[in-house]
N, C-alpha and C positions, 0 to 999 in steps of 0.2 A: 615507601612502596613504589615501584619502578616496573616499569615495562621491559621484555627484551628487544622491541619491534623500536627502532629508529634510526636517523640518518640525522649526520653532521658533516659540518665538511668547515676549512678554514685554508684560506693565503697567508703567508709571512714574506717578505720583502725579505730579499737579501742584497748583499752589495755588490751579486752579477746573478742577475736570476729571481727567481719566486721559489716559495717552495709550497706546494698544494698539498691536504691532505684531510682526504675522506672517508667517512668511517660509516657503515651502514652493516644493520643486525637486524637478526631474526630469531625465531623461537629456539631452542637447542634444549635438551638435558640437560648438558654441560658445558664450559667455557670453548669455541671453535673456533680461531683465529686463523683464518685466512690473509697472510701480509704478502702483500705486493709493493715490492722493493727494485729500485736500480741495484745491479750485481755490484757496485761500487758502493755499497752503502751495508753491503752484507753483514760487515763487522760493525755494526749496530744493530743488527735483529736482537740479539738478546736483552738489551735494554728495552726496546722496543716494546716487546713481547714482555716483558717484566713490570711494564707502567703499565700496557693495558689489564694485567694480573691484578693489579693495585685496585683498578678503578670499573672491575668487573667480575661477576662468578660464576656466570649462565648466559650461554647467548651463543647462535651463530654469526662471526663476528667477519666482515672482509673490511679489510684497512687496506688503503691504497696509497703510497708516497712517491708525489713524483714531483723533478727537479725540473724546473723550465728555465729555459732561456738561461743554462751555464752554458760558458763555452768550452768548457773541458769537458762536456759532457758531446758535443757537437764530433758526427765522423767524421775520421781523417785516418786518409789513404796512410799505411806504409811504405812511403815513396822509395826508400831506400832496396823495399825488398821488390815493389814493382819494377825497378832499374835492374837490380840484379837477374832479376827471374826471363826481363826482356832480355836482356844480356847475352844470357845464358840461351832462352829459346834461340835468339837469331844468329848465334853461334853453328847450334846442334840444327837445325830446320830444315837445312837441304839436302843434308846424307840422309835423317832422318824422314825426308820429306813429309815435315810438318805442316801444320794449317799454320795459316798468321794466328799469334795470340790474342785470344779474345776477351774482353773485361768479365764475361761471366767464369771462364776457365780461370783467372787471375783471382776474383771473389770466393772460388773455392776453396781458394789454398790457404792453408790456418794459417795466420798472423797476418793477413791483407789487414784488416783494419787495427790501433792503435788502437789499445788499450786508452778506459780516462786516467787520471794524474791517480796515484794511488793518497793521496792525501783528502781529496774530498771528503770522505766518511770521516774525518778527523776536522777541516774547517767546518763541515756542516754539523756536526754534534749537537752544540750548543743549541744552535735555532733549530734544528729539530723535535730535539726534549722540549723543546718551549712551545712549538708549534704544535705538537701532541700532548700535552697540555691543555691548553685552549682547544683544542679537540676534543678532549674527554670532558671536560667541562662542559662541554655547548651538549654532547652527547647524553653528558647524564641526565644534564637540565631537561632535554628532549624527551627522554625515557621518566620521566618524573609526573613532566605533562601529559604522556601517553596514561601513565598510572592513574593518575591525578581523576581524568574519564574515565577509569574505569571505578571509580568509588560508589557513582551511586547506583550503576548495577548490581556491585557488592550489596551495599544498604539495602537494595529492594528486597535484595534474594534473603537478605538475613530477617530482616520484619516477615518476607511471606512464614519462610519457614519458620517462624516465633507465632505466628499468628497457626501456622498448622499442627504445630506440637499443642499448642493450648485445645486445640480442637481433639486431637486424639488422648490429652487429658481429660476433657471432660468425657469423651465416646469412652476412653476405660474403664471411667468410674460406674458410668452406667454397667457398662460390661459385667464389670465385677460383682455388682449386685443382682442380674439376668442370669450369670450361668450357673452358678450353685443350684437354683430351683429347675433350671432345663437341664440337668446333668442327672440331679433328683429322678424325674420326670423319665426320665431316658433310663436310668439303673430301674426304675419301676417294670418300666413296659419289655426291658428283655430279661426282669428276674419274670413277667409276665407271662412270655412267648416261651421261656425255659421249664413252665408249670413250675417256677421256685418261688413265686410269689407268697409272700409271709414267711420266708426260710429265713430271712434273716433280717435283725431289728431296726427298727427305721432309723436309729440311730447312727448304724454302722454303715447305714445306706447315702445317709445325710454326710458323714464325713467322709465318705468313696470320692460323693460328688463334689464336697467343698474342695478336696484335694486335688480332684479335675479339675477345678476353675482355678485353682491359685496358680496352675502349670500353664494358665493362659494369660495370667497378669504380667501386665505391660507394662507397668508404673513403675518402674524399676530401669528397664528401657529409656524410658521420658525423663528420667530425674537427669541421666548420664547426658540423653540428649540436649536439655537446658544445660546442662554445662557446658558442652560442645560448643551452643550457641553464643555463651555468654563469654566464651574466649575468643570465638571468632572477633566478635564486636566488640571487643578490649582492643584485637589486633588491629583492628581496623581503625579504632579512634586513633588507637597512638602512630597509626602509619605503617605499620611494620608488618604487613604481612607481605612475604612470601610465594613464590610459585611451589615448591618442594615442601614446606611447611602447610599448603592448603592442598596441597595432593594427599597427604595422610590425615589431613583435620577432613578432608571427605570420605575417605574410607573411613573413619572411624564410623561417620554420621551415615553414611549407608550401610555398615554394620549394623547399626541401632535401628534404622528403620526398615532394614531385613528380616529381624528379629521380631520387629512389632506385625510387620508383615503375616508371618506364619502364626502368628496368635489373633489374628484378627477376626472375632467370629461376627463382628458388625459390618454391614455394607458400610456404613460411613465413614468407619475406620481405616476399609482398604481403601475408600476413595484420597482421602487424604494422605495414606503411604502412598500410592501413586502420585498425589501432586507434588510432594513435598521431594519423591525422587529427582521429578522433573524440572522443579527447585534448583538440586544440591548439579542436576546435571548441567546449567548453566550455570551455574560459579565455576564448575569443575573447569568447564571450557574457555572461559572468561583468566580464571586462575592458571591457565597455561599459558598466558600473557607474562606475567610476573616475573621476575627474575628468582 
C-alpha cells in the first residue's frame, strides 16, 4: 500500500561532474510524467521513461536530471563563425553604413554557441540508470511511509463502520417485526375511510401488509455490506489496497447504504445511514492518496 504524494532526490559522482536527480509526485488518475532533461541527454528519455513505468502506475510524476559541473556541458562561443561574421560585417559596414557589431546581434544568429560533444548521453548512460534507480527506490520507500500513516485511518474508518452495520442489523430486526402490524393498521384505517371495512378477510389484509414490510427489509443489504467490509479488511491486513480498487469497493458500499437508506422507516436507522456515509466519505478521500 503506497502513497502517490512524495519526494526523493539523489547525487552520484562522476569522473567530471555530479549527476542530481529529483523526483517529486502527486495525486494523478493516471501515470504523468513530467521529465526534465538536458537536450543532450534526449536519446535516453525512453529508457528513462520505461524504469519509471517499471516502478509506478498512478501518480503525477515531475522528474528532474541535471548535469553539473561537466565541461562539455559549459558555453562556448563559435569562434570560428564570430570571426567570419566580423569579417564579413567590417568588410560590408561602410557602403552599407552599418552600426559596429554588437554581442547581442552576434547572439542571435543560429549556431553562435557550440553544441555539447554528442557522445554525453552515451558516457552518461550507465550512472544514470543507476542513479534513477536509487531514485526510485528512496521514492518508493517514501511513498510506502506515506502509506504506512495512512493505515489507521483506514482501521478506524473500517471498525466505525463494522460497528454501524451491526447497529442497522439490530434497528432491522426490530423493523421487520414493527412494520407488518403498522402496515396491518394502516390497510385497516383506509379499507376504513374507503367504507370497505370488512370487505375483505383479515387474512388477505395481513399478507397485503406482510408483503409491505418485506419490500422494506434491509437484511439482505447488510449481509452484502458485511462482505464489503470483511474484504476491505483482508486488504488492508495483507497491505494491498489500492486507490482505483477502493474507489469502486466505495461505490459499492454507498450503493448498499443508499439502498438501506430509502427503506429506513426507523429514525435510528437513518441516523446511522448518515454516519456510516460520513464514514465511507473519509476513506474515500484518504483512498485518493493511494496509488
Amino acid at each position: 500500500m503506497r502513497s502517490m504524494t512524495a519526494y526523493a532526490e539523489t547525487v552520484l559522482p562522476l569522473e567530471r561532474g555530479s549527476l542530481r536527480l529529483s523526483l517529486r509526485s502527486v495525486n494523478h488518475k493516471a501515470l504523468d510524467l513530467n521529465l526534465r532533461i538536458h537536450p543532450s541527454l534526449f536519446p535516453l528519455e525512453a529508457a528513462i521513461r520505461a524504469k519509471v513505468r517499471e516502478a509506478a502506475q498512478r501518480g503525477k510524476l515531475d522528474l528532474t536530471v541535471e548535469v553539473q559541473d561537466e565541461p562539455s556541458l559549459e558555453p562556448q562561443l563559435n569562434r570560428p563563425l564570430l570571426r567570419a561574421l566580423a569579417k564579413a560585417w567590417q568588410e560590408d559596414a561602410e557602403w552599407l553604413n552599418l552600426p559596429p557589431l554588437s554581442a547581442e546581434a552576434f547572439f542571435r544568429v543560429p549556431g553562435a554557441w557550440l553544441p555539447p560533444s554528442a557522445d554525453l548521453a552515451e558516457r552518461l548512460e550507465a550512472s544514470l540508470l543507476e542513479g534513477l534507480d536509487r531514485l526510485l527506490a528512496a521514492w518508493n520507500a517514501g511513498r510506502a511511509e506515506e502509506g504506512a500513516r495512512l493505515r489507521p485511518a483506514f482501521e478506524a474508518g473500517a471498525h466505525q463502520l463494522e460497528a454501524l452495520r451491526a447497529r442497522l442489523q439490530a434497528e432491522s430486526e426490530a423493523q421487520a417485526q414493527e412494520l407488518p402490524e403498522q402496515y396491518r393498521k394502516r390497510l385497516d384505517q383506509v379499507l376504513e375511510d374507503a367504507r370497505l371495512s370488512g370487505q375483505l378477510p383479515a387474512e388477505r389484509v395481513v399478507a397485503e401488509a406482510a408483503a409491505l414490510a418485506e419490500r422494506q427489509d434491509v437484511r439482505e443489504e447488510l449481509v452484502r455490506l458485511g462482505a464489503h467490509l470483511e474484504d476491505f479488511s483482508a486488504r488492508l491486513k495483507r497491505g494491498v489496497l489500492g486507490g482505483k480498487a477502493l474507489d469502486v469497493w466505495s461505490q459499492e458500499v454507498l450503493r448498499e447504504l443508499n439502498t438501506c437508506g430509502s427503506k429506513c422507516k426507523r429514525l435510528a436507522m437513518t441516523r446511522a445511514v448518515m454516519e456510516a456515509k460520513g464514514v465511507l466519505d473519509q476513506i474515500r478521500e484518504q483512498g485518493a492518496n493511494l496509488e
